[in-house]
C-alpha positions as CSV (number, residue, x, y, z in Angstrom):
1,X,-3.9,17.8,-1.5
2,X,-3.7,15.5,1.6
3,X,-6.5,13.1,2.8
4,X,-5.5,10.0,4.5
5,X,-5.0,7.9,1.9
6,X,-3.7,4.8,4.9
7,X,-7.6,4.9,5.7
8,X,-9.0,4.7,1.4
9,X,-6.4,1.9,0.7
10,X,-5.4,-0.1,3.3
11,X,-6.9,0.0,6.4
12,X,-8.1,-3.1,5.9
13,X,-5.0,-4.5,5.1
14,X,-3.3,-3.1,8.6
15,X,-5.6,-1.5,10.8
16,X,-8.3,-4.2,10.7
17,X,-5.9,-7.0,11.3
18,X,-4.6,-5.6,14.3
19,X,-8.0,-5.1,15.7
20,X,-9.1,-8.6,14.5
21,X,-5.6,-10.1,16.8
22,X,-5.4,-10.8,20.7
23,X,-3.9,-7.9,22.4
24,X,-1.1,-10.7,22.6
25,X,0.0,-9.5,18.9
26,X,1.4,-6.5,17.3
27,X,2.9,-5.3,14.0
28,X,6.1,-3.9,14.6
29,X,8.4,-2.4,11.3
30,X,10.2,-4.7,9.3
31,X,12.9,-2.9,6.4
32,X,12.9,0.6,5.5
33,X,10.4,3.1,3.9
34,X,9.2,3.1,0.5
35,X,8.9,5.7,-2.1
36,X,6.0,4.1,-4.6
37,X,4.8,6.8,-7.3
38,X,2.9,5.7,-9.8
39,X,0.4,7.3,-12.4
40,X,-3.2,7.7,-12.4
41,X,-5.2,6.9,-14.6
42,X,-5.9,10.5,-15.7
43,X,-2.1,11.5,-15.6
44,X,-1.4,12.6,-12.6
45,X,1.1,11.1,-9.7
46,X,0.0,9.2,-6.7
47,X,3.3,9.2,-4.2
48,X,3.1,6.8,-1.0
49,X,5.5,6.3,1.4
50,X,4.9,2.9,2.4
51,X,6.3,0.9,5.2
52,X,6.5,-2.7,5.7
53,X,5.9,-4.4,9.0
54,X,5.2,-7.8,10.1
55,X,2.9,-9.6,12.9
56,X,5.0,-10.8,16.6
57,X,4.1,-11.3,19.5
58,X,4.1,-8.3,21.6
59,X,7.5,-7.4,22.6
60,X,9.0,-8.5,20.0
61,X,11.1,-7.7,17.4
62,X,10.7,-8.6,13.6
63,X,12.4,-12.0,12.7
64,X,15.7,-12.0,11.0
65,X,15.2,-13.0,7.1
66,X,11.6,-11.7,6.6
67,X,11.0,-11.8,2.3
68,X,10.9,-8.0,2.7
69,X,12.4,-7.2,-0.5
70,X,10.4,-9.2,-2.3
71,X,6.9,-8.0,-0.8
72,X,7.5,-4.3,-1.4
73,X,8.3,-5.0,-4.9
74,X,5.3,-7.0,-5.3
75,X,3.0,-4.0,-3.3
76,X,4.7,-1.4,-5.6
77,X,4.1,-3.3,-8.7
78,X,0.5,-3.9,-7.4
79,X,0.2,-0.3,-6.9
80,X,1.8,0.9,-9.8
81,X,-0.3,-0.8,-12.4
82,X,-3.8,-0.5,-10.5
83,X,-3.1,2.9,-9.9
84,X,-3.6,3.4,-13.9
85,X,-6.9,2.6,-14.2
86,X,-8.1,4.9,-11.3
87,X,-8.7,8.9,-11.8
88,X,-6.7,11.0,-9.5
89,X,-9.7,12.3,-7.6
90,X,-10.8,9.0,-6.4
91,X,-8.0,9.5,-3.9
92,X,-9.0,12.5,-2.7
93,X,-12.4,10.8,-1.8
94,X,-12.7,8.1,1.6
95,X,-15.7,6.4,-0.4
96,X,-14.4,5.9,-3.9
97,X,-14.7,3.0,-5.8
98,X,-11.5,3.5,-7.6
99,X,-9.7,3.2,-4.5
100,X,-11.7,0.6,-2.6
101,X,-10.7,-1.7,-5.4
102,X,-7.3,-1.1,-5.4
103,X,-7.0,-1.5,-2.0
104,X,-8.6,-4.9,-2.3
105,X,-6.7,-5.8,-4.9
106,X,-3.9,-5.1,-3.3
107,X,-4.6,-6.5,-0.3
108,X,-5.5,-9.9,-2.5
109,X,-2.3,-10.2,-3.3
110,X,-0.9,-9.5,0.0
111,X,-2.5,-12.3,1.6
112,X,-1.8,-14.9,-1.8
113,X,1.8,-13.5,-0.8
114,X,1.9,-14.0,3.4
115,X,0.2,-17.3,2.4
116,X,3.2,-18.5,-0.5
117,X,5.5,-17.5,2.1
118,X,4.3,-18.6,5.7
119,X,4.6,-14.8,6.9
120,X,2.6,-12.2,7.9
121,X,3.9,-9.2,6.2
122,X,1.5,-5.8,6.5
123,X,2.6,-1.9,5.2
124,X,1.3,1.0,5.9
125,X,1.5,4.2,4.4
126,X,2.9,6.9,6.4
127,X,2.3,9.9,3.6
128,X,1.3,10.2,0.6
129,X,0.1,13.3,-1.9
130,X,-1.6,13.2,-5.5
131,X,0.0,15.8,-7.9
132,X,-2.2,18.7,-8.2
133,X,-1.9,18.8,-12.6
134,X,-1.3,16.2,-14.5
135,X,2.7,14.9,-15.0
136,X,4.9,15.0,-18.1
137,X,6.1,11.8,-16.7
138,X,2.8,10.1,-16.8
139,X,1.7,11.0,-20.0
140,X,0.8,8.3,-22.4
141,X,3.9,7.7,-25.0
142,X,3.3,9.3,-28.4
143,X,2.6,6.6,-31.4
């Protein structure tokens, strides 16, 4: 089940920045693709594949040294967590709460992050799919 999940989490995050900026600016990749799965809050698996990016001026490439490492983790951990407290088919759904709010929360931290750091780190996520059952893997551990 495929629905574009870039628009339900993170167009803000992305897609509204770059309309916000002079044509003067772009994002332009920064580090490799991301493989973030994490479970829902119902048991079954959210996978993204995210990619990071950062803001340049146009014609440029991304800057040597960029905290890349350390803003995916922080985005995957982000995503990881959140993604537990949000049922499964709130990610099949453009308008859901569940999603909206994780893709704010997100996006919180994102800019706390670009802010610590004097960048302008972005992602994107470039596919994604929710698991159609739930996931021995995401199953709450037995007491």
């Amino acid at each position: 089940m495929k629905q574009s999940l870039a628009l339900i989490l993170l167009a803000a995050a992305t897609t509204g920045a770059q309309a916000a900026e002079p044509p003067e600016r772009a994002y332009v990749r920064a580090g490799t693709d991301r493989l973030i799965r994490a479970c829902t809050q119902d048991g079954h698996t959210l996978s993204l594949l995210a990619r990071p990016g950062v803001e340049v001026a146009r014609g440029e490439a991304a800057p040597a040294g960029l905290p890349v490492d350390a803003f995916m983790q922080g985005i995957t951990e982000q995503v990881t967590q959140l993604t537990r407290t949000v049922p499964h088919a709130d990610f099949l759904r453009p308008d859901s709460a569940g999603a909206r709010a994780l893709s704010d929360a997100v996006e919180t931290w994102m800019d706390a992050f670009n802010r610590s750091h004097g960048t302008r780190l972005a992602w994107a996520i470039s596919d994604f799919g929710v698991s159609d059952a739930p996931q021995a893997a995401c199953r709450a551990p037995a007491d």
